[in-house]
Residue frames relative to the residue before (quaternion, step in Angstrom):
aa qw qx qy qz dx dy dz
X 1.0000 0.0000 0.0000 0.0000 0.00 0.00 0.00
X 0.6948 -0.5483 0.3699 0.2825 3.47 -1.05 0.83
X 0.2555 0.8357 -0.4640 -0.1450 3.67 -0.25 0.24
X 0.4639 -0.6580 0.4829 0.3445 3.69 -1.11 -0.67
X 0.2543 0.7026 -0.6576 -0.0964 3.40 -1.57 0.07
X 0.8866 -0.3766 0.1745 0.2040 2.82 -1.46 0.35
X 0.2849 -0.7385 0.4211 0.4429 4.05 -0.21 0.33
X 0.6497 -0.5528 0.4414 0.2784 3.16 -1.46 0.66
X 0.1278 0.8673 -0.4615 -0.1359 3.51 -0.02 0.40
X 0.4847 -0.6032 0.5964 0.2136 3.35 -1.55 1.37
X 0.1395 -0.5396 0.7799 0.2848 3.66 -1.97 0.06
X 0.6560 -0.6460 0.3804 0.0881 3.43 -1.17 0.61
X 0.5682 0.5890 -0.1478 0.5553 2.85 2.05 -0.54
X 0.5372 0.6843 -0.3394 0.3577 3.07 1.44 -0.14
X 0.5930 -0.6235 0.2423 0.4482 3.46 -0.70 0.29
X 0.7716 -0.4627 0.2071 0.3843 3.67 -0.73 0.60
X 0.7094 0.5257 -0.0716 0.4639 2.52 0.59 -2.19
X 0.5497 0.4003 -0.4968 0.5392 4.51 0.93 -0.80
X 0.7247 0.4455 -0.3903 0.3522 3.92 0.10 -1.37
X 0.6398 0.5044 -0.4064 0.4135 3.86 0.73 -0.24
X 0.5871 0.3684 -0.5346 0.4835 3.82 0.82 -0.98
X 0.7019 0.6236 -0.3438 -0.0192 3.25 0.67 -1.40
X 0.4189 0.7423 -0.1827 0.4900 3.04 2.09 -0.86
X 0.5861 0.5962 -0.2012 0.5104 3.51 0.87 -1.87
X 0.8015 0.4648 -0.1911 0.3242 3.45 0.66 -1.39
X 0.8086 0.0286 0.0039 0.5877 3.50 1.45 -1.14
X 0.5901 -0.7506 0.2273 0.1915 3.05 1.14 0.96
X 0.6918 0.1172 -0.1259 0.7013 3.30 1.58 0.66
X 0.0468 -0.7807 0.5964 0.1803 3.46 -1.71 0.55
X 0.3751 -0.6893 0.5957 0.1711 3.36 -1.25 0.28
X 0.0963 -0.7465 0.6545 -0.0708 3.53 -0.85 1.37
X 0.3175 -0.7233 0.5608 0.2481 3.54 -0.82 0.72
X 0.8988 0.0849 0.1115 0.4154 3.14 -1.45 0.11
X 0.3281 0.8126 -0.4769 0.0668 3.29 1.03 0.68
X 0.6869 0.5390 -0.1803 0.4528 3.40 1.55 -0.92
X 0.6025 -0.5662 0.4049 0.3905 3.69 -0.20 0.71
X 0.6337 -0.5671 0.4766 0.2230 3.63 -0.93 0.75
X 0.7896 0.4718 0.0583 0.3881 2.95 0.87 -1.33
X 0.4397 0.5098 -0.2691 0.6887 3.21 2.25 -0.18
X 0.6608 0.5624 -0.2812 0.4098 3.81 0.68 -0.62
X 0.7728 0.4209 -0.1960 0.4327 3.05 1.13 -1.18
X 0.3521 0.6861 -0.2933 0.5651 3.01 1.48 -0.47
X 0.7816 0.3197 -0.1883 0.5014 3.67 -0.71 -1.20
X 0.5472 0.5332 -0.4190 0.4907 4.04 0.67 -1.29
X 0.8059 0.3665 -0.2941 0.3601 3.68 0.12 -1.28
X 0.5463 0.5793 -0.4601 0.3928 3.47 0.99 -0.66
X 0.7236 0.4889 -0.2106 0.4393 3.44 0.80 -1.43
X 0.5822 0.6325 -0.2013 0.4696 3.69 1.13 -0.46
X 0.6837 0.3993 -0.3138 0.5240 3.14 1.43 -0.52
X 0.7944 0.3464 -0.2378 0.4387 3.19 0.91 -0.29
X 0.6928 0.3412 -0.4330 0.4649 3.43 1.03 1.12
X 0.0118 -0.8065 0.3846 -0.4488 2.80 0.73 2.07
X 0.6468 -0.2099 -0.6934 0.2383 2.02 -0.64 2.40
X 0.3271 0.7178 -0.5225 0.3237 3.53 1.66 0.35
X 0.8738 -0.1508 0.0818 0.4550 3.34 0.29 -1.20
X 0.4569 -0.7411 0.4832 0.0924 3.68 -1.56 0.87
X 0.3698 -0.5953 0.4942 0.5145 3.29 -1.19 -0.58
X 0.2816 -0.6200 0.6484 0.3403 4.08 -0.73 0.22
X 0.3586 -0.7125 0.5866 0.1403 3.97 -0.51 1.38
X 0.8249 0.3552 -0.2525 0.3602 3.56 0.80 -0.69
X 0.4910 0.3894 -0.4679 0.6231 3.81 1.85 0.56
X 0.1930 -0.6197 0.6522 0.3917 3.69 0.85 -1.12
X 0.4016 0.6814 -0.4952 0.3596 3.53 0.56 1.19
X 0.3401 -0.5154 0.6839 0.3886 3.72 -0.94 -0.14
X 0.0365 0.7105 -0.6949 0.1045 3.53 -1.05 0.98
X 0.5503 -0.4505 0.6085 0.3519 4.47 -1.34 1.33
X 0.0691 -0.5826 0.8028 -0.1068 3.25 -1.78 1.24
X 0.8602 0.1937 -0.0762 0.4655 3.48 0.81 -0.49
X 0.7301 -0.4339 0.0418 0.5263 3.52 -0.63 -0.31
X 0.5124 -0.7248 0.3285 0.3228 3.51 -1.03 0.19
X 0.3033 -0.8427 0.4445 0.0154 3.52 -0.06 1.34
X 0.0544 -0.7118 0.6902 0.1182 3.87 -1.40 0.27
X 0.7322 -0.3884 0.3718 0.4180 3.43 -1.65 0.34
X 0.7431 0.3806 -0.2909 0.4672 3.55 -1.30 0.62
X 0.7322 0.5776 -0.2334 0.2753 3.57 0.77 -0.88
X 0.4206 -0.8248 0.1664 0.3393 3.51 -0.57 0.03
X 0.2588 0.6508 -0.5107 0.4987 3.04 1.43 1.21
X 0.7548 0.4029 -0.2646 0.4449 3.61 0.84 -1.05
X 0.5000 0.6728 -0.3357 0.4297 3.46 1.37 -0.52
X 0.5059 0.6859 -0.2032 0.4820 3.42 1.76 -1.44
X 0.8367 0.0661 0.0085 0.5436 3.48 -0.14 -1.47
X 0.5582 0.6022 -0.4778 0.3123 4.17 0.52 -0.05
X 0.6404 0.3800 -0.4363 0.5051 4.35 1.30 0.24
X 0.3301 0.7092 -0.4053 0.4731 3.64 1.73 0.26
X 0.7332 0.4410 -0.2287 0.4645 3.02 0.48 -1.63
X 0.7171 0.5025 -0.2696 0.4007 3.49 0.61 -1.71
X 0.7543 0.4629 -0.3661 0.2876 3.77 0.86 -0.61
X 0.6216 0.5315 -0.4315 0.3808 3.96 1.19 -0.09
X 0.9330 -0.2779 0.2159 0.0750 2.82 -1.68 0.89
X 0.8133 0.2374 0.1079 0.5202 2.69 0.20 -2.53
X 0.3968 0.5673 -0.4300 0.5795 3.68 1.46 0.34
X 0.7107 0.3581 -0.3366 0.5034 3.69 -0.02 -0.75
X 0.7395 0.5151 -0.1490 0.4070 3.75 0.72 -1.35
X 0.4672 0.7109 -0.3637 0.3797 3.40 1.24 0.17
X 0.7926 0.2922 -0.2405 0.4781 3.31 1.18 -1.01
X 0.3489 0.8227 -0.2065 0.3984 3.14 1.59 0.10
X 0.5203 0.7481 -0.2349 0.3383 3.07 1.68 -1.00
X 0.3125 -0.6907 0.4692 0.4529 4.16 -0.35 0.48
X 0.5952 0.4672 -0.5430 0.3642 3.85 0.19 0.19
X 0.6282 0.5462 -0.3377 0.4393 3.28 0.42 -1.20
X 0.7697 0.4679 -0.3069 0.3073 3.62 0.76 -1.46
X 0.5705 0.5587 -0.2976 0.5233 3.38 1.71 -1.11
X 0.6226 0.5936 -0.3689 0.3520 3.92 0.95 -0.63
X 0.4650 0.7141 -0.1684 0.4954 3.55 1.73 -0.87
X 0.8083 0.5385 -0.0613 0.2303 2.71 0.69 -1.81
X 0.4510 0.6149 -0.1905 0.6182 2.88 2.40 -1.37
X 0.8115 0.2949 -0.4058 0.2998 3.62 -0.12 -1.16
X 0.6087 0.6715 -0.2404 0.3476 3.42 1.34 -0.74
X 0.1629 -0.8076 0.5194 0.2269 3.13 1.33 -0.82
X 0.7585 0.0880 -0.1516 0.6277 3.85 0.78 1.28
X 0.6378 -0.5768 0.2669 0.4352 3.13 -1.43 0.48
X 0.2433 -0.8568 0.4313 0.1437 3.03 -1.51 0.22
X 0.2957 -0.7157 0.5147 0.3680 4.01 -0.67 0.05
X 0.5402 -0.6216 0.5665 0.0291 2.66 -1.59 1.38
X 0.3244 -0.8103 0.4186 0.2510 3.94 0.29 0.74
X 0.4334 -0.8005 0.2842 0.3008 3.12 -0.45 0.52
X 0.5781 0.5104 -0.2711 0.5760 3.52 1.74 -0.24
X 0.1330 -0.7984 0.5804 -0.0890 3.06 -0.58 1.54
X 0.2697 -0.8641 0.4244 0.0221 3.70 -0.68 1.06
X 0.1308 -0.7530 0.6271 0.1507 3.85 -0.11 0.60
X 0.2147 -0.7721 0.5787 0.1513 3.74 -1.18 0.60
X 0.0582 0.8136 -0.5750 0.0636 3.98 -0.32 0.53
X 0.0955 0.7987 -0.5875 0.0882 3.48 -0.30 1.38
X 0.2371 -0.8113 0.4910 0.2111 3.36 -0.37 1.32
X 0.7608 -0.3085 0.4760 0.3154 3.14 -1.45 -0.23
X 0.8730 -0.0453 0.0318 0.4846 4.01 -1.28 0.83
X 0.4722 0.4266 -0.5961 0.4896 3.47 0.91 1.48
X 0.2468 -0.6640 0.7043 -0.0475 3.91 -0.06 1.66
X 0.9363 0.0960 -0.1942 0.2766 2.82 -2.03 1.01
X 0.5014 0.5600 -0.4411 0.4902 4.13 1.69 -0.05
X 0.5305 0.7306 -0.3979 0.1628 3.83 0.46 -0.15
X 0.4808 -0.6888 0.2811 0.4641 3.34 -0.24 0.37
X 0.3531 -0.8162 0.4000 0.2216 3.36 -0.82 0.59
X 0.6312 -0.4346 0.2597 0.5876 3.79 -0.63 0.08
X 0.1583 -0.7637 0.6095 -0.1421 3.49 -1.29 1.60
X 0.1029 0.6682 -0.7116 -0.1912 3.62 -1.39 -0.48
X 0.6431 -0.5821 0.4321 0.2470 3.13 -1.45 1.42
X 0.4053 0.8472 -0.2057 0.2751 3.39 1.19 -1.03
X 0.6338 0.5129 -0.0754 0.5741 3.33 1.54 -1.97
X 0.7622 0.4842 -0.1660 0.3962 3.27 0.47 -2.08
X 0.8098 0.4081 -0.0243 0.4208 3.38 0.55 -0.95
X 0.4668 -0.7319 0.4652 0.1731 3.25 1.52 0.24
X 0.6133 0.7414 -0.2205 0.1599 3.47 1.13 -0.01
X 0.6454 -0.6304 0.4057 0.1468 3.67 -0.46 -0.20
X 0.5127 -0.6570 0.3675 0.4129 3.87 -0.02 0.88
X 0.5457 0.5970 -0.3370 0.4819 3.58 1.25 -0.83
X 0.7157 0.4334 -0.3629 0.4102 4.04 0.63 -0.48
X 0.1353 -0.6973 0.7006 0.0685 3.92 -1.00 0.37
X 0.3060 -0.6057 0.6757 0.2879 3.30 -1.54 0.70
X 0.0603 -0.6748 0.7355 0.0071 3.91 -1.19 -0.17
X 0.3166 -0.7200 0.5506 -0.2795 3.20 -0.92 2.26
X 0.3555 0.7189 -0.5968 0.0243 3.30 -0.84 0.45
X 0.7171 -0.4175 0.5041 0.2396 3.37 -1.75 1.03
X 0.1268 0.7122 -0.6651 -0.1851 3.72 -0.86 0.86
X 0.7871 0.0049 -0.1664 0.5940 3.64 0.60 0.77
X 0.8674 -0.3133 0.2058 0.3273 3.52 -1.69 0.60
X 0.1292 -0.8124 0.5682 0.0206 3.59 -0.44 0.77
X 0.0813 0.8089 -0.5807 -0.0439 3.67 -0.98 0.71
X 0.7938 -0.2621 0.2130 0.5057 3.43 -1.30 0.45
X 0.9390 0.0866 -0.1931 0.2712 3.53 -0.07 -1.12
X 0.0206 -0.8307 0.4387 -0.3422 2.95 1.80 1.22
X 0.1331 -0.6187 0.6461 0.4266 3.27 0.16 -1.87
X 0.3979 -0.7535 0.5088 -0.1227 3.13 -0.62 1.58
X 0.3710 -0.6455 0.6038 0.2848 3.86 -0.99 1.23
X 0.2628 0.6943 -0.6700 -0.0054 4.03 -1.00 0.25
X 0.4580 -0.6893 0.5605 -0.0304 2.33 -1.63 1.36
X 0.2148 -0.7390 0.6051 0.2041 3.86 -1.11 0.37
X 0.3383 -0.8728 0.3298 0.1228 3.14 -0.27 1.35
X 0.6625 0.5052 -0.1535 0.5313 3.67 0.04 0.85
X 0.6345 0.7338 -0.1820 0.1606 2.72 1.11 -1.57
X 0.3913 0.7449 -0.2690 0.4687 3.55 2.31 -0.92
X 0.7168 0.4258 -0.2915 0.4690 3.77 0.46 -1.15
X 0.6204 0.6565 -0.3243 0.2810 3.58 0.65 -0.05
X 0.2997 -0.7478 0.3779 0.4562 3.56 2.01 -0.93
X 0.7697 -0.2770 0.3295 0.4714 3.10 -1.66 0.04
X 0.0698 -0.7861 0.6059 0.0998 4.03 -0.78 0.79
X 0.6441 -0.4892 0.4519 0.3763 3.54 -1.93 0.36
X 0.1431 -0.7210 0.6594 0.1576 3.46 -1.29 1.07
X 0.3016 -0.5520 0.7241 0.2829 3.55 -1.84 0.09
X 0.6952 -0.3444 0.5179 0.3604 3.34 -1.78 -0.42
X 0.2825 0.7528 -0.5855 0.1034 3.67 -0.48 -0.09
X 0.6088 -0.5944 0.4811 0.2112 3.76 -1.52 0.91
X 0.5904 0.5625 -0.3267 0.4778 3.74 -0.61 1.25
X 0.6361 -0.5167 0.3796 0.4292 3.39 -0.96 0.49
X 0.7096 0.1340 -0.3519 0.5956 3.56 -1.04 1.91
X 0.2664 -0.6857 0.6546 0.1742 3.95 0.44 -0.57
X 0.6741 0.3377 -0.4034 0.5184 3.97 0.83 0.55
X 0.4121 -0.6035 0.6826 0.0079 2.72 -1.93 0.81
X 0.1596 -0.7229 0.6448 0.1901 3.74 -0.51 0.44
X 0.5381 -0.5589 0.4949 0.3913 3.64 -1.45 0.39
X 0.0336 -0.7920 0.6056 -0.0699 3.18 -0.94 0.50
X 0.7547 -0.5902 0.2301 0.1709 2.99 -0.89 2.72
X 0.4802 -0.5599 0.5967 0.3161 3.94 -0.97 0.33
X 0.7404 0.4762 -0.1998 0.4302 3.04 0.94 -1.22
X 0.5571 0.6876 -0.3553 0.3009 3.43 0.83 -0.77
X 0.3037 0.8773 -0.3651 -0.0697 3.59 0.42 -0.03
X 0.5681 0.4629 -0.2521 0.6320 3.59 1.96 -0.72
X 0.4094 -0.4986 0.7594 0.0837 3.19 -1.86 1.70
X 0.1634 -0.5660 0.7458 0.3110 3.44 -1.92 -0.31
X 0.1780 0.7761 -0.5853 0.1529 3.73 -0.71 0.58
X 0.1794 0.7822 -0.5959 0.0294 3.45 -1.16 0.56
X 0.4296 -0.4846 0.5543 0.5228 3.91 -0.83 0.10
X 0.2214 -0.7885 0.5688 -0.0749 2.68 -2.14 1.32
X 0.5840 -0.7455 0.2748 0.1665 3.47 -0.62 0.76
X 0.4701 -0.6581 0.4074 0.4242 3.75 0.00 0.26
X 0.7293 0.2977 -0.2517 0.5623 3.55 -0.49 1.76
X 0.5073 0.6476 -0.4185 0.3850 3.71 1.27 -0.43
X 0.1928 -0.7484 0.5935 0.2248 3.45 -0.64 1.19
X 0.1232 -0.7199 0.6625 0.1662 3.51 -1.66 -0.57
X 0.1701 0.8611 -0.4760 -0.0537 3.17 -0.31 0.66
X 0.1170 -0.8732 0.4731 -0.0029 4.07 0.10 0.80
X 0.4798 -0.6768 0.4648 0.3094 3.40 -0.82 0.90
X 0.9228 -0.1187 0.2249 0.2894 3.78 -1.82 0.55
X 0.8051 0.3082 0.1186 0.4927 2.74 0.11 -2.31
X 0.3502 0.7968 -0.4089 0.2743 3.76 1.46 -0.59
X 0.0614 0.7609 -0.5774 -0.2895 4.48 -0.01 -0.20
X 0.0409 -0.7766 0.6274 0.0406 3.37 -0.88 0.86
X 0.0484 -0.7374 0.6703 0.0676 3.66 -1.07 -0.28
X 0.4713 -0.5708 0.5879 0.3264 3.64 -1.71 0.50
X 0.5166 -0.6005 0.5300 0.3027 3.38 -1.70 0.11
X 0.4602 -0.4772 0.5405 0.5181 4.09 -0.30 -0.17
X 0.3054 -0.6443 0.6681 0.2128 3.34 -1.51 0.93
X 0.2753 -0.7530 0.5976 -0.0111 3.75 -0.60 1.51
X 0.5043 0.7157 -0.4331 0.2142 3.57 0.96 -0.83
X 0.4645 -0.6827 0.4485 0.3420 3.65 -1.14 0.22
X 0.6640 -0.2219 0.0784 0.7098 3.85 1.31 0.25
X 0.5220 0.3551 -0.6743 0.3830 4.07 -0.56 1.05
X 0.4290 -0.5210 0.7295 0.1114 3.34 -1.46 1.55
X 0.4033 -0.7388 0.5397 -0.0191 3.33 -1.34 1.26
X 0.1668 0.8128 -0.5091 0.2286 3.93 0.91 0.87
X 0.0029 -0.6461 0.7306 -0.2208 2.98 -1.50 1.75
X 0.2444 -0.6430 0.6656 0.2894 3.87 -1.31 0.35
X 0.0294 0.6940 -0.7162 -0.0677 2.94 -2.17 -0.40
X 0.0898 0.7377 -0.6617 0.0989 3.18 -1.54 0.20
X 0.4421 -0.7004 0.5204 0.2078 3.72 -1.60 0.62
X 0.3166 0.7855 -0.5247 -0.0863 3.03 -1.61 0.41
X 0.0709 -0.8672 0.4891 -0.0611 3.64 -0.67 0.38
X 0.8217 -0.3040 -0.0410 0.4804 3.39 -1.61 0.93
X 0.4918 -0.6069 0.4648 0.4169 3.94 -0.91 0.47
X 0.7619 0.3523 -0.1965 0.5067 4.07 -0.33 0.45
X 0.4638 0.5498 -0.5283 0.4511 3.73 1.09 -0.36
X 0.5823 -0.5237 0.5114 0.3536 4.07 -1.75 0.19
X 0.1756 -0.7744 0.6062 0.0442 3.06 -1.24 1.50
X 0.3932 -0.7056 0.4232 0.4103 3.76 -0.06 0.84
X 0.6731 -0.4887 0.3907 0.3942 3.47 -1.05 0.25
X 0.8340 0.2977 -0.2481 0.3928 3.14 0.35 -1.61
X 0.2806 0.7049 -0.4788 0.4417 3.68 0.88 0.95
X 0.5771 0.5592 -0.2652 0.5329 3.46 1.52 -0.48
X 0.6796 0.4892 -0.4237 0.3455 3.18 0.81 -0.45
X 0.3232 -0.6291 0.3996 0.5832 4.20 -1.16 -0.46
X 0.6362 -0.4453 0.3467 0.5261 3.68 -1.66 0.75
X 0.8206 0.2343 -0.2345 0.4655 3.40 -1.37 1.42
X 0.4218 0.8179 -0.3310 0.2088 3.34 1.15 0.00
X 0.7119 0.4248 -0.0874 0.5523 2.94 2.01 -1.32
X 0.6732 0.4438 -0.3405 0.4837 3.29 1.13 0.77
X 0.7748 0.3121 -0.1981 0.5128 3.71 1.47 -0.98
X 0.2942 -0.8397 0.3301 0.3152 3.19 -0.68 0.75
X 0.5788 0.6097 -0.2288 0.4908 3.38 1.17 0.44
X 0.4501 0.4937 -0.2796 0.6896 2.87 2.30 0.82
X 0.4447 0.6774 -0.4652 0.3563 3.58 0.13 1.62
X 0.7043 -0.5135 0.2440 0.4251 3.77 -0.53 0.90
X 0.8112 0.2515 -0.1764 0.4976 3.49 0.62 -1.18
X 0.5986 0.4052 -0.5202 0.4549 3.56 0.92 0.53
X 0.2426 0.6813 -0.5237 0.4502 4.07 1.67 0.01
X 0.8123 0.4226 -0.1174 0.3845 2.89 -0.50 -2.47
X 0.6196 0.5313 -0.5645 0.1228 3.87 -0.23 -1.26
X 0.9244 0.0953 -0.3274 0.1707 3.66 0.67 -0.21
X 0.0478 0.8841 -0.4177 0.2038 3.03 1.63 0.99
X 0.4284 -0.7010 0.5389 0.1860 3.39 -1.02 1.17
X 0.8224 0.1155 -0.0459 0.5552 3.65 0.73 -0.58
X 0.2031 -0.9190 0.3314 0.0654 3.53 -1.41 0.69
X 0.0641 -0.7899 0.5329 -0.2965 2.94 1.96 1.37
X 0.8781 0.3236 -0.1060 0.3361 3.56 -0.18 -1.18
X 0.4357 0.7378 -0.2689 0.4400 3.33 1.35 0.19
X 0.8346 0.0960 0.1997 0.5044 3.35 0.33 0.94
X 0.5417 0.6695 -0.4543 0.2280 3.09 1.43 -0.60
X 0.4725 0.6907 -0.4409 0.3245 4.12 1.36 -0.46
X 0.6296 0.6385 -0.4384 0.0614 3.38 1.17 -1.57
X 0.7899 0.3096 -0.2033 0.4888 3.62 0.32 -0.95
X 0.3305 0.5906 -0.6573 0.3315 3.95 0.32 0.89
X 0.4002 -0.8635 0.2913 0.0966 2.93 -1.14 1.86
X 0.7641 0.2378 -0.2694 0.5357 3.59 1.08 0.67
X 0.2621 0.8727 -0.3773 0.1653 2.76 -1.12 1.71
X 0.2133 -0.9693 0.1225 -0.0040 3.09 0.59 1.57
């Protein structure tokens, strides 16, 4: 029978070289609280303003919590408020950050690129069976052992949240057969007889994850009675390794039309980050 335990968690201060086997070894780490409290809350509100009137902040959990109807990726509530999300600033500039970037930098052992599609996750509440299912970036992304995903918590996560879990190990195995299956991507990777332990735990506001390519992970079902589950991400990996094209695009780009660089940028205060992908020197 399937069970759980807990994620292994790394401190950052540790010595490179342990956080690399360690990675090598289970194919993801888990830093607590690495990101500043206050960076989360920050980004949460930005993103909070702009899923209005679906969803709020509850002031008295300090949670995001459904005010309106309850929505899933693809749909046209999310279709509504998901080039909102894609057009601020401090959403793109999050991973951008010099900790995060130096944190990369450690597992990678060299610089890295920062992908340019950046992804916001929002799993409401009493939408059974839409979660993502067990996946490897690997597929989606067209990618390479050289790419990592890197997660982070924009506020407290519990059990019936819906939870990130990870299959530990799971990276040494290669690229695996998928079926069709309901949820964000509509695939299923295969997944081992043997395989039967998840790593999963409730998570803290700021908890990073980061998990290699090949890594299978999957969300938990949000069970809650009305807190919207909201977390970012994004890829990135050695500077010069192949970045598929359609990685260029923004997440959703190739479906909404109101999901397009210069409708991103139009009201961006600054343009460091603009473009910053255009002249990276291998892309396929």
């Amino acid at each position: 029978m399937p069970s759980d335990q807990a994620l292994i968690a790394s401190d950052a201060n540790e010595a490179p070289d342990i956080l690399r086997s360690r990675f090598q070894e289970w194919g993801y780490l888990y830093f607590k609280q690495y990101v500043a409290p206050t960076k989360c809350a920050s980004l949460l509100g930005d993103i909070l303003s702009r899923l209005s009137p679906y969803v709020a902040l509850d002031e008295s959990r300090q949670l995001p919590a459904i005010t309106g109807e309850a929505f899933v990726e693809t749909d046209a509530i999310w279709d509504e408020v998901y080039p909102k999300i894609q057009a601020l600033e401090s959403f793109h500039g999050f991973f951008h950050d010099p900790d995060l970037l130096q944190l990369m930098r450690t597992v990678s052992n060299s610089e890295v690129f920062v992908y340019p599609m950046k992804m916001a996750r929002i799993s409401t509440p009493k939408m059974i069976g839409y979660e993502t299912p067990p996946h490897q970036d690997a597929r989606s992304h067209v990618a390479p052992s050289t790419m990592a995903g890197i997660w982070v918590a924009l506020h407290d996560i519990s059990s019936e949240m819906g939870r990130l879990k990870i299959l530990p190990a799971s990276h040494k195995r290669g690229m695996r057969e998928v079926i069709q299956s309901p949820g964000v991507g509509n695939v299923q990777c295969e997944i081992h007889p043997d395989e039967t332990t998840w790593h999963v735990s409730d998570v803290a506001q700021g908890d990073v994850i980061i998990f290699n390519a090949f890594t299978v992970h999957a969300a938990q079902p949000n069970i809650s009675d009305s807190v919207v589950r909201m977390s970012v991400d994004t890829r990135f990996c050695d500077y010069g390794a192949p970045v598929f094209s359609s990685n260029l695009e923004p997440h959703h780009g190739w479906r909404i039309d109101e999901l397009s660089w210069p409708q991103i940028y139009a009201d961006w205060q600054q343009t460091e980050l603009q473009y910053y992908w255009a002249d990276y020197p291998n892309f396929t």
